[in-house]
C-alpha positions in Angstrom: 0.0 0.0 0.0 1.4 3.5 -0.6 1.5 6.2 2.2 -0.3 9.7 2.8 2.6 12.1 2.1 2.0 15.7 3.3 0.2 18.3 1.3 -1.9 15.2 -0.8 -5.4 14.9 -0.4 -7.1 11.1 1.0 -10.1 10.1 -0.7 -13.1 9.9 1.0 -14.6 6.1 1.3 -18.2 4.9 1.9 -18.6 1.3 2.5 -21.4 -1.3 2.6 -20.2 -3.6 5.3 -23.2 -5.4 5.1 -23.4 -9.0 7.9 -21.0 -9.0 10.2 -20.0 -12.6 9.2 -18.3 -10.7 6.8 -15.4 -10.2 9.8 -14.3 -14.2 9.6 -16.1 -15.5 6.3 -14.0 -16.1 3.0 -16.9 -14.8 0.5 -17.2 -12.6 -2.6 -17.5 -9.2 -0.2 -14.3 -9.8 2.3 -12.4 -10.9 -1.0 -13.8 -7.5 -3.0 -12.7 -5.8 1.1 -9.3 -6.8 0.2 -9.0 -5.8 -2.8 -10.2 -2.6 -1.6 -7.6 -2.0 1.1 -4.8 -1.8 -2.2 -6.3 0.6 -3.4 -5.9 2.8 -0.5 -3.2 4.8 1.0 -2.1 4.6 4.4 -3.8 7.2 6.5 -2.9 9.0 9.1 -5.9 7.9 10.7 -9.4 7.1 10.1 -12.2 8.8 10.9 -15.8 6.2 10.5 -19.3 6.9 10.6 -21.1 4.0 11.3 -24.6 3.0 11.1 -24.8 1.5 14.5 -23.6 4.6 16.5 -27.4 6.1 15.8 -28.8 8.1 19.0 -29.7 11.6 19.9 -26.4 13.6 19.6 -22.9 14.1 17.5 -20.5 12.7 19.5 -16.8 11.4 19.0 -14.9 8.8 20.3 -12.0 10.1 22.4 -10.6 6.2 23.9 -6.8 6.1 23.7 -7.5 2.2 23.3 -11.1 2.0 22.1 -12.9 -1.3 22.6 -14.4 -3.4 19.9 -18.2 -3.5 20.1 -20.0 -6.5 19.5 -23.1 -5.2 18.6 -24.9 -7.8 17.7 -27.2 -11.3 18.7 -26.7 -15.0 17.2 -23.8 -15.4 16.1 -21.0 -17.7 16.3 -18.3 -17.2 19.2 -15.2 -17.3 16.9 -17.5 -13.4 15.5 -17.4 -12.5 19.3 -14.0 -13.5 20.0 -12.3 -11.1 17.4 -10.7 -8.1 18.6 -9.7 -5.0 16.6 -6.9 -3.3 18.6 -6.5 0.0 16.9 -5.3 3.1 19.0 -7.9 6.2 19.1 -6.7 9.5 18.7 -7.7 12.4 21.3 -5.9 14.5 18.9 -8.1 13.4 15.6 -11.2 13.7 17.7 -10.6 17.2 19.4 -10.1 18.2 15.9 -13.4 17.1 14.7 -15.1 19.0 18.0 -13.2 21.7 16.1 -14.3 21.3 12.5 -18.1 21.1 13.7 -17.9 23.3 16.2 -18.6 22.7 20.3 -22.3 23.5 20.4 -22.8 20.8 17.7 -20.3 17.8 18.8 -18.3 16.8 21.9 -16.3 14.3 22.9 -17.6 11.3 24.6 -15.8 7.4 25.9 -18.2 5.2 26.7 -18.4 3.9 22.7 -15.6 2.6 20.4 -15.4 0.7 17.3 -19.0 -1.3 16.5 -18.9 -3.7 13.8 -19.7 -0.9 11.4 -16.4 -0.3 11.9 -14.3 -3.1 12.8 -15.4 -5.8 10.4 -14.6 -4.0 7.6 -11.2 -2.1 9.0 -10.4 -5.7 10.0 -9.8 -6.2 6.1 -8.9 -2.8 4.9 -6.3 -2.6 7.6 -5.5 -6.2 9.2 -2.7 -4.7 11.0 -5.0 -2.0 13.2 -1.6 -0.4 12.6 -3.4 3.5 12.0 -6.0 5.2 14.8 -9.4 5.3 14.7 -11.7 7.6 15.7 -15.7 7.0 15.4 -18.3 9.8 15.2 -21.5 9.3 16.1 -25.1 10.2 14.1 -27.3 12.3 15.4 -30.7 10.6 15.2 -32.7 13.8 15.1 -30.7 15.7 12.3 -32.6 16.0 8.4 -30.7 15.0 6.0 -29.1 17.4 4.3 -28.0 18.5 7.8 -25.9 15.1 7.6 -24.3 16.5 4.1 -23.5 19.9 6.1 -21.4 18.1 8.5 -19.8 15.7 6.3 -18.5 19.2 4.1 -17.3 20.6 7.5 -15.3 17.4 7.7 -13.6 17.7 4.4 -10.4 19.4 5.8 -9.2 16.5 7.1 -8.7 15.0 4.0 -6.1 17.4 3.0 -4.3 16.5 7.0 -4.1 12.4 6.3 -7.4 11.2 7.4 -9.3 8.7 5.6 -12.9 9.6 6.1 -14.9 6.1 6.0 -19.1 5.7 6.4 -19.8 2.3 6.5 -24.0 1.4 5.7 -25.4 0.0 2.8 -27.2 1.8 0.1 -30.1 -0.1 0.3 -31.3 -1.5 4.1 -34.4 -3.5 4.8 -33.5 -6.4 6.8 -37.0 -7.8 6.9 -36.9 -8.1 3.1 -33.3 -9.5 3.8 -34.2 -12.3 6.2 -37.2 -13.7 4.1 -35.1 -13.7 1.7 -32.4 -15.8 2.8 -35.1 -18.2 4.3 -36.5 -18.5 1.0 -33.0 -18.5 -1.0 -34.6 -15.8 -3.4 -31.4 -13.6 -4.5 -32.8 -12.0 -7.5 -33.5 -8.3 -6.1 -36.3 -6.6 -6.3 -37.3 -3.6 -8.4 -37.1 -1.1 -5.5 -33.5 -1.8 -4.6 -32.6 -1.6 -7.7 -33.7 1.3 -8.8 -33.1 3.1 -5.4 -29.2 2.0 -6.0 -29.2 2.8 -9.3 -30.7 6.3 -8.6 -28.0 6.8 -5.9 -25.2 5.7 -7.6 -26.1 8.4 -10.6 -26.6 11.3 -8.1 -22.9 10.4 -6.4 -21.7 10.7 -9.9 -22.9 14.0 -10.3 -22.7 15.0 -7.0 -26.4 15.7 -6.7 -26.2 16.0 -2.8 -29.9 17.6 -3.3 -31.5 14.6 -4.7 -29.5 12.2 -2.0 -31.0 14.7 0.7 -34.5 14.0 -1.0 -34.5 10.2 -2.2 -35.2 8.5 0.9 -38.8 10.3 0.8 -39.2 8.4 -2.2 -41.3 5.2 -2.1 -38.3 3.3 -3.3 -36.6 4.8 -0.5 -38.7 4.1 2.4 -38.8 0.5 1.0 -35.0 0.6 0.8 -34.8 2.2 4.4 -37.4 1.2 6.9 -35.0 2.8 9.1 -32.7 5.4 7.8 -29.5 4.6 10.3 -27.9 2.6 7.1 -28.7 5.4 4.5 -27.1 8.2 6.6 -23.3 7.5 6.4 -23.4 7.9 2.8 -24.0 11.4 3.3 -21.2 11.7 5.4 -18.8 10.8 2.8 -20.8 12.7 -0.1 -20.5 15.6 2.0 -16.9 15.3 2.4 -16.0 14.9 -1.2 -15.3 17.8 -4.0 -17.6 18.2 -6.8 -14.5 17.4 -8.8 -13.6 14.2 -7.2 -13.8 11.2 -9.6 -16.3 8.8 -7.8 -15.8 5.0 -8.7 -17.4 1.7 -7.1 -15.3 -0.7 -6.4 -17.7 -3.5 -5.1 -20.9 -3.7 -6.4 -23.8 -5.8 -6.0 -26.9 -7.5 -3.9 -26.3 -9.7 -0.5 -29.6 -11.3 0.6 -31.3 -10.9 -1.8 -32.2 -6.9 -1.3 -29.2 -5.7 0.6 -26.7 -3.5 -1.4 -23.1 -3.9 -1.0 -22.2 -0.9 -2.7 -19.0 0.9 -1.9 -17.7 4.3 -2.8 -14.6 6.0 -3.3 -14.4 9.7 -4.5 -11.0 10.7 -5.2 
């Protein structure tokens, strides 16, 4: 992998992470993960916005040693056993206090790294050799108020950190679960379209119609709950209008779920 020299710019990165099997499986997404990671430099640190950090309030992970989260129910122990031992960064997240500004964000260490975070870093960076820092989603924010704080995060680009959502473009676990019970994969009409629709906005960088396309009926069907949509904002907000956008791993999981990634820059 090559290395963040000073004065170049990271890309901005938005990932589907999609099960958290995908931490210990061998499958098409951890292979397409790894492939991902070389096309990557080496980051001062990264700063994720996960899914699973969704509650009332922007907050930012300020653990010197943040724990891994295992977020989740049912799984096997060998999922629960894995640890990702990145360092945090106090630094990193008093920085992004900064960028937001105090009245919108503050610093908090009762979280760390959930498996928005971990499953996927665990492939992109196997080493946990670079800091993490997580930021929270404020629940109660609109949209395009997402967007607005993803752009105030853009500057860190330009200082070495690799700003990471992790989601999935299309969301409805319900659909998901029948689904896999059934072994339908072909995907249905909405999520098509809704990814399809997404994936041509990100192109043009239409962060007006990403603000607007979860009203749509495709949208609500793609996001019964919009925790999933939201860090794609983040990243969209944080990437230049003239930032090449490219995606690297494409496709349905389950049947509905999308496993589109991103990478502007």
């Amino acid at each position: 992998m090559t290395t963040s020299s000073s004065g170049s710019r990271l890309p901005v990165l938005f990932i589907g992470h999609g099960s958290p099997m995908n931490a210990i499986e061998d499958n098409t997404w951890t292979r397409s993960f790894k492939s991902l990671a070389g096309q990557l430099p080496k980051p001062k640190a990264v700063l994720a916005i996960s899914a699973h950090w969704f509650l009332p309030g922007t907050f930012v992970t300020g653990n010197e040693r943040p724990p891994t989260i295992h977020d989740f129910g049912g799984f096997p122990r060998a999922l629960y056993e894995m640890q990702y031992p990145a360092a945090g960064s106090v630094e990193l997240a008093r920085r992004v206090v900064e960028l937001l500004g105090p009245s919108r964000a503050s610093i908090q260490n009762d979280w760390g790294l959930d498996h928005g975070s971990w499953t996927v870093l665990h492939h992109l960076r196997p080493a946990a050799d670079v800091p993490v820092v997580q930021l929270s989603i404020d629940a109660r924010l609109a949209p395009s108020e997402h967007l607005a704080l993803g752009r105030a995060l853009a500057g860190l680009r330009d200082e070495g950190i690799l700003v990471m959502g992790s989601g999935n473009v299309t969301h409805n676990l319900r659909h998901a679960f029948r689904s896999m019970q059934s072994g339908e994969s072909t995907p249905p009409k909405w999520a098509t379209s809704f990814d399809e629709d997404v994936a041509r906005a990100l192109e043009q960088h239409d962060g007006a119609f990403l603000s607007r396309v979860i009203e749509t009926e495709a949208g609500r069907m793609s996001h019964p709950s919009i925790d999933h949509f939201l860090p794609l904002l983040y990243a969209a907000g944080a990437a230049s209008d003239r930032d090449p956008v490219r995606f690297p791993i494409t496709g349905f999981d389950l049947g509905s779920l999308s496993m589109r990634s991103v990478l502007f820059g």
